[in-house]
N, C-alpha and C positions, 0 to 999 in steps of 0.2 A: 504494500500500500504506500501511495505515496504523500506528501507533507500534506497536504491539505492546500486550500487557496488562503484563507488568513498563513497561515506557516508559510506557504512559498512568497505572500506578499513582503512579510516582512523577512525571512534571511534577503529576499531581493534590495527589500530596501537597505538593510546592513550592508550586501555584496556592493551593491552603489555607491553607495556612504564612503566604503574601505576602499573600492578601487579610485573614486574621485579624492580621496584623502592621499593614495599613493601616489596617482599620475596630476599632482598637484591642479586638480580641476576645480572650478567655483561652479557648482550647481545646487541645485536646491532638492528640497527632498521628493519632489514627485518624481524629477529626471534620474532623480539617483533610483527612487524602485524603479522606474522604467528602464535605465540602464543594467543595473540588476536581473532584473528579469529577461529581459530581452540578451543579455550577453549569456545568462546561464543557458536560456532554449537554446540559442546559435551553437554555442560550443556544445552544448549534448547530442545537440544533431550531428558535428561534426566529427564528433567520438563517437557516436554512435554506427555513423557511414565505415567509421575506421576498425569497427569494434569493441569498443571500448566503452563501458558503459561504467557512470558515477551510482553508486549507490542513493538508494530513495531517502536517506536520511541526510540531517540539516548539514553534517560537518561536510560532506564530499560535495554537496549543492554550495554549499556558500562561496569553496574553493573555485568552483568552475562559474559561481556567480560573477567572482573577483575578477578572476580572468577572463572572461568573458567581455566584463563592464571595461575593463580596464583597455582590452583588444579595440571595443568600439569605440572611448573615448580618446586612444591612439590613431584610429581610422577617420574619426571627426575633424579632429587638429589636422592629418595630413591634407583631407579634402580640403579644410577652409584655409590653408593657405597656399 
């Protein structure tokens, strides 16, 4: 079974939080669970094509939330400049 939608909303929102805290980003908290969420699906799908699959609990989601969030806020900055 997997986190639930409150539980995936908010590790997204942490995941966002932490990756815009790493890749020194200024966003606020809707962009941060949207980026959260939206980096953790991308990258699950993309380990998932690979094989590789995060387990349904918070610690392994959060991880690939991070990176996720943080892949797209890297992909952001390159487009807008």
């Amino acid at each position: 079974m997997g986190l639930g939608l409150i539980a995936s909303i908010i590790v997204g929102g942490l995941a966002g939080w932490i990756a815009s805290m790493i890749m020194k980003a200024d966003t606020g908290i809707l962009l941060n669970i949207i980026l959260g969420i939206v980096g953790a699906v991308v990258l699950n799908t993309i380990l998932s094509l690979l094989g590789i699959y995060a387990a349904n609990t918070w610690v392994p989601q959060l991880i690939v939330g991070i990176i996720g969030a943080s892949g797209l806020i890297w992909i952001v900055r390159k487009v807008r400049s």
